[in-house]
PAMISE-66391 format. One record per residue (C-alpha): x, y, z; residue in three letters. Coordinates in steps of 0.25 Angstrom, whole numbers, plus 5000, padded with zeros to 4 digits. Example, Ala and Ser with C-alpha at 12.3 -4.5 7.8 and 13.67 -1.06 7.14 Angstrom:
2
{xx: 5049&yy: 4982&zz: 5031&code: ALA}
{xx: 5055&yy: 4996&zz: 5029&code: SER}
***
This chain:
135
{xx: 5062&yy: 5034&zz: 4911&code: UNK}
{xx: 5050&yy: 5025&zz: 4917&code: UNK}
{xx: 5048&yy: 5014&zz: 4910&code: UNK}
{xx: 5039&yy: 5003&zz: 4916&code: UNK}
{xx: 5044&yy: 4989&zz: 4921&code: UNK}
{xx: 5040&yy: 4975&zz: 4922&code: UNK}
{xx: 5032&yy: 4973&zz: 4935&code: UNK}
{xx: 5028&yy: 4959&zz: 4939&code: UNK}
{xx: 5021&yy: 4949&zz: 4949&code: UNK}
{xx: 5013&yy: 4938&zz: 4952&code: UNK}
{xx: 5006&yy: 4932&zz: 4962&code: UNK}
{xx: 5014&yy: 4921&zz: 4964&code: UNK}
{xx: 5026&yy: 4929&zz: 4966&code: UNK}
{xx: 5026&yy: 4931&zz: 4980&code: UNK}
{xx: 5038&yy: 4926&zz: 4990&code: UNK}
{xx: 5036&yy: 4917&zz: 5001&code: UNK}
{xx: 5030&yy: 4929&zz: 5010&code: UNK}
{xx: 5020&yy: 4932&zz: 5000&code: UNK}
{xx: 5027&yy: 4945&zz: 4995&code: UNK}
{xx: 5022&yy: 4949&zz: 4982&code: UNK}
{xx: 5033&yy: 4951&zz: 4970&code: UNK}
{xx: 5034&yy: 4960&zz: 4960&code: UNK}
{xx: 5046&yy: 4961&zz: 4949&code: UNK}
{xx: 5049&yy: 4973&zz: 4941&code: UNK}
{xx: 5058&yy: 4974&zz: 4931&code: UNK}
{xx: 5067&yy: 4984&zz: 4924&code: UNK}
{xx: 5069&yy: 4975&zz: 4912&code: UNK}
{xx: 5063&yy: 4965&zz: 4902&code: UNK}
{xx: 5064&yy: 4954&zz: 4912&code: UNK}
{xx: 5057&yy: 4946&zz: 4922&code: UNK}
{xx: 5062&yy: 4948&zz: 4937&code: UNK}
{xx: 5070&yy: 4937&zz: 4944&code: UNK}
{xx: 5062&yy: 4937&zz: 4955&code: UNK}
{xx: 5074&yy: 4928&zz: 4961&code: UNK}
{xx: 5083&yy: 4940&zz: 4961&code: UNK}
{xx: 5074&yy: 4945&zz: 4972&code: UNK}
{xx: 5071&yy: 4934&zz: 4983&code: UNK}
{xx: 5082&yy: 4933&zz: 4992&code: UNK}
{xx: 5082&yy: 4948&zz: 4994&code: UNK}
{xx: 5067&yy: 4949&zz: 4996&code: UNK}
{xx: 5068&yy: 4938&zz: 5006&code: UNK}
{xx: 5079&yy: 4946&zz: 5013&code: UNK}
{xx: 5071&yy: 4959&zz: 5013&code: UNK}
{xx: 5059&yy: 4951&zz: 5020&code: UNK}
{xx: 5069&yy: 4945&zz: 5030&code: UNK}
{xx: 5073&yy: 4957&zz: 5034&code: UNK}
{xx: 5058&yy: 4963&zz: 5039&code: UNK}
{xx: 5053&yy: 4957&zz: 5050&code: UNK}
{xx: 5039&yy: 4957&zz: 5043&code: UNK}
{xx: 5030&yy: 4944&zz: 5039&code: UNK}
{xx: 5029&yy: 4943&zz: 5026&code: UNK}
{xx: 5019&yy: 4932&zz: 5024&code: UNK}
{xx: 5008&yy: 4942&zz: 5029&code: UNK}
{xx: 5014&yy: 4954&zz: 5023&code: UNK}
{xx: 5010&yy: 4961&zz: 5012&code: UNK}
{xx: 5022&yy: 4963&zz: 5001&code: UNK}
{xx: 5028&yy: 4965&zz: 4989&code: UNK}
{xx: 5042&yy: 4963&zz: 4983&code: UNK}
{xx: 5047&yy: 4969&zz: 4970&code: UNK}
{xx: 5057&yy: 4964&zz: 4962&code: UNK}
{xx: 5061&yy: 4974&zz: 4955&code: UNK}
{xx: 5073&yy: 4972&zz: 4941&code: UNK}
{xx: 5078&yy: 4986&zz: 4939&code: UNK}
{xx: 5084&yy: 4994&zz: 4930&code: UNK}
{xx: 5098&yy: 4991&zz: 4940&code: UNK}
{xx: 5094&yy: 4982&zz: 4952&code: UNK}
{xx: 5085&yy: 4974&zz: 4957&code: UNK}
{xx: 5075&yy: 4980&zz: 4969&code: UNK}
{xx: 5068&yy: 4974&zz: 4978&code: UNK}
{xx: 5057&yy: 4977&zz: 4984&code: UNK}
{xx: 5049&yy: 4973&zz: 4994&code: UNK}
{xx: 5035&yy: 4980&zz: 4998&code: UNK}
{xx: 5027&yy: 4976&zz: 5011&code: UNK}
{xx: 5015&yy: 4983&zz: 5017&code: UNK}
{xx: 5014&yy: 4986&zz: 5032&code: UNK}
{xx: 5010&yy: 4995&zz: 5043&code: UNK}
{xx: 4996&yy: 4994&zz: 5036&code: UNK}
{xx: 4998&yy: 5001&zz: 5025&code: UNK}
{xx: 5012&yy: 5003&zz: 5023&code: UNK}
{xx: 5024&yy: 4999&zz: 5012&code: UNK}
{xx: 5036&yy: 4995&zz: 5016&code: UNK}
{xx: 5048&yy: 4992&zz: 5006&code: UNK}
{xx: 5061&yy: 4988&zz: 5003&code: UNK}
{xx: 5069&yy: 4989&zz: 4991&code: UNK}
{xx: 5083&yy: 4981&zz: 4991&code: UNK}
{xx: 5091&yy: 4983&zz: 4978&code: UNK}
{xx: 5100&yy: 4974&zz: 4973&code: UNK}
{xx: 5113&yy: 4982&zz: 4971&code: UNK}
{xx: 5129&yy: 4974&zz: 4966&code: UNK}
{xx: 5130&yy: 4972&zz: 4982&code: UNK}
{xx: 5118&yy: 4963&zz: 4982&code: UNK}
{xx: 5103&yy: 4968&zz: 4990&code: UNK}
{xx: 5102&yy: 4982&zz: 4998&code: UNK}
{xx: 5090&yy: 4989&zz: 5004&code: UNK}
{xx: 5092&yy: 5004&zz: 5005&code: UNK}
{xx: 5082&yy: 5014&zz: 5005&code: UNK}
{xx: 5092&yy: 5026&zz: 5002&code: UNK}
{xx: 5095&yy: 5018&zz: 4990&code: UNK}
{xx: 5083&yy: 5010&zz: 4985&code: UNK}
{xx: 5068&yy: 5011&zz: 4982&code: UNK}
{xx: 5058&yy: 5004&zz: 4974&code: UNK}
{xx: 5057&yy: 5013&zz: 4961&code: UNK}
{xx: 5044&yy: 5017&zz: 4954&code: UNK}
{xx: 5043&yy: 5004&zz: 4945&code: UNK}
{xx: 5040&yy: 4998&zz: 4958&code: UNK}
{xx: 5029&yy: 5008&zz: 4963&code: UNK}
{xx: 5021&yy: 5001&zz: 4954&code: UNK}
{xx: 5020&yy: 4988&zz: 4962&code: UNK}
{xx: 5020&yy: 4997&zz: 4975&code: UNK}
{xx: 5008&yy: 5003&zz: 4970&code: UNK}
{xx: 5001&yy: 4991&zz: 4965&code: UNK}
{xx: 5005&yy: 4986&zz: 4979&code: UNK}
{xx: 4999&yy: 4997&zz: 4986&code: UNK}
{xx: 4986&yy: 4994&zz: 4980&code: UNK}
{xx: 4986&yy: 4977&zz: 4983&code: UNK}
{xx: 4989&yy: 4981&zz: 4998&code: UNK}
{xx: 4976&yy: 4990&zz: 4997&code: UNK}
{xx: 4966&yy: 4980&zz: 4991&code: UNK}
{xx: 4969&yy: 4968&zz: 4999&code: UNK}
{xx: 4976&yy: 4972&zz: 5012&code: UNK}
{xx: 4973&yy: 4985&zz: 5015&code: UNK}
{xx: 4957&yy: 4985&zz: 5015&code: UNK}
{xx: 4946&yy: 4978&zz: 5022&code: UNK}
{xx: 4950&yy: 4964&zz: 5020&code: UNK}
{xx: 4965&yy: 4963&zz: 5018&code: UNK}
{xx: 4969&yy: 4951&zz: 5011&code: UNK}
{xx: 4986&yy: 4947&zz: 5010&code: UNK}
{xx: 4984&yy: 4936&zz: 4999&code: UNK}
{xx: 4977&yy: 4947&zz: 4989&code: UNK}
{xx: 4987&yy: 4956&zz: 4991&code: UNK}
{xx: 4998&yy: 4945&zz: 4988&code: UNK}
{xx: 4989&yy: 4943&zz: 4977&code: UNK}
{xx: 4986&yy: 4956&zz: 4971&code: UNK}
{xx: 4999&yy: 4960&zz: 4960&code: UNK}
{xx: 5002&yy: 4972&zz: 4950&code: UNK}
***
């Protein structure tokens, strides 16, 4: 049964890239955001994309049973890409077959979608708004 989680941000969490973060929980907790970064910076290092002028979004994300991470950047325009690496007993693994962001995470996508509208894709595109802008 659906039962809302804790989603949160700020603006002064962002990595060194500027890559927004979100955490949402599961439990009555606050996210170790600490848990995340050396995955998230593995994830990054692994893309041949500069992050400093890219739009993007990570979610650190508590489960019911795991951790997920996922990390959101916009290319092509007007496109999403993601990845979602799970932690699992034999440490970190990105599989699509396996793993997706789930619908507690639609939230921020959504949210997401909207910030990437109002301040990059319109008439005068702005990065630091969009850093900026949070759910």
């Amino acid at each position: 049964m659906f039962t809302p989680r804790t989603i949160k941000s700020d603006p002064a969490w962002q990595d060194a890239d500027g890559i927004k973060l979100y955490t949402i929980s599961a439990h009555a907790r606050a996210v170790d955001r600490g848990l995340f970064e050396d995955r998230l910076q593995q994830v990054k290092a692994a893309r041949h994309i500069d992050w400093a002028s890219t739009p993007a979004f990570a979610i650190l994300h508590d489960g019911a049973s795991c951790l997920y991470l996922i990390l959101a950047w916009w290319g092509n325009d007007n496109e999403l890409f993601t990845s979602v690496s799970v932690l699992t007993p034999d440490g970190w693994m990105e599989d699509p077959a396996r793993y997706s962001f789930c619908l507690f995470d639609l939230e921020v996508f959504w949210a997401e979608r909207n910030f990437f509208i109002e301040h990059l894709y319109c008439s005068t595109p702005g990065i630091d708004g969009y850093r900026q802008a949070r759910l």
